[in-house]
N, C-alpha and C positions, 0 to 999 in steps of 0.2 A: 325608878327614879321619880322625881317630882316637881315641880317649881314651888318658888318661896318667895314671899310676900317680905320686902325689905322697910329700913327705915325711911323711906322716903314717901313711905303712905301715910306715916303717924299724921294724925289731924288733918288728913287730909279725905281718905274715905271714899275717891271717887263714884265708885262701882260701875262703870264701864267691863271691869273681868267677871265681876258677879254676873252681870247679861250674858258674857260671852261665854259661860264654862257648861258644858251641856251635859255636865254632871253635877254640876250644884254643891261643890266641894269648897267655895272661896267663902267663907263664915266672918260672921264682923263683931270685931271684938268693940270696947268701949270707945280706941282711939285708932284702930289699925284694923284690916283685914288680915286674915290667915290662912293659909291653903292646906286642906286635911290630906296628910302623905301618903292616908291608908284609903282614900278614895278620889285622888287626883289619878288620871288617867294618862298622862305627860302628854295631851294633844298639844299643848303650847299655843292655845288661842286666846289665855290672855296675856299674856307677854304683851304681844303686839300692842292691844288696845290699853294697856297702861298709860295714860299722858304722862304720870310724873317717873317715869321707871323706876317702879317699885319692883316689879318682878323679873326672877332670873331663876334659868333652870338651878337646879342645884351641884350640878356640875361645871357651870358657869359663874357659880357666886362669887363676886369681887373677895379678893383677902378682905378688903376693909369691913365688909357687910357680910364674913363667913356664919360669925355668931347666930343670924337670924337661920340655918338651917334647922340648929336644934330650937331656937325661939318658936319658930313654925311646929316641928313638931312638939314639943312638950306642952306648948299651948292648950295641947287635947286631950292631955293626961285624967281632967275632972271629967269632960263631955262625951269622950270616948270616939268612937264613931258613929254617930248618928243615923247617917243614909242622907244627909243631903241636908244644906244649910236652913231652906224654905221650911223644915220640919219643926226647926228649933229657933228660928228668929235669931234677932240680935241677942248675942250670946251678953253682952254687959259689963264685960272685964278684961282684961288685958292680961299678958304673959307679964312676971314682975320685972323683969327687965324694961319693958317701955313703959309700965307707971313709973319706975325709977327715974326714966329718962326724962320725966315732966319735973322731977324735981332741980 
């Protein structure tokens, strides 16, 4: 399992989870952060430190916010798995679902 990075981070960005994740798996898109499914470890240490509760395990996702499960994952459809967000920087684009949602 995983956690997932919901609507409630769009433009918002904090990165409080990106310090806390000691895998370096919470990757930052254009407008939102993402958590990579296939190198999240499910410790669940940024849960907590999210100020605007953005994340929720994925077992946990609200009905209203289930969509962002596969948002998170497909988001890494182009980048793959890397090994860790610090390798590849701010990745610069978003899943088309949340540019959608600026319009």
């Amino acid at each position: 399992m995983t956690y997932v990075v919901t609507d409630e981070c769009v433009d918002v960005q904090d990165r409080s989870c990106v310090e806390e994740c000691p895998v370096d798996c919470i990757y930052e898109g254009d407008r939102m952060m993402y958590i990579n499914p296939d190198e999240c470890v499910d410790c669940g240490r940024c849960e907590p430190v999210c100020p605007v509760t953005s994340i929720f395990h994925l077992d946990d996702l609200p009905a209203d916010r289930a969509r962002f499960g596969p948002i998170n994952a497909e988001f890494f459809t182009e980048i793959g798995t890397p090994g860790g967000a610090r390798k590849i920087g701010r990745v610069g684009h978003d899943h088309p679902a949340v540019v959608e949602s600026a319009s």
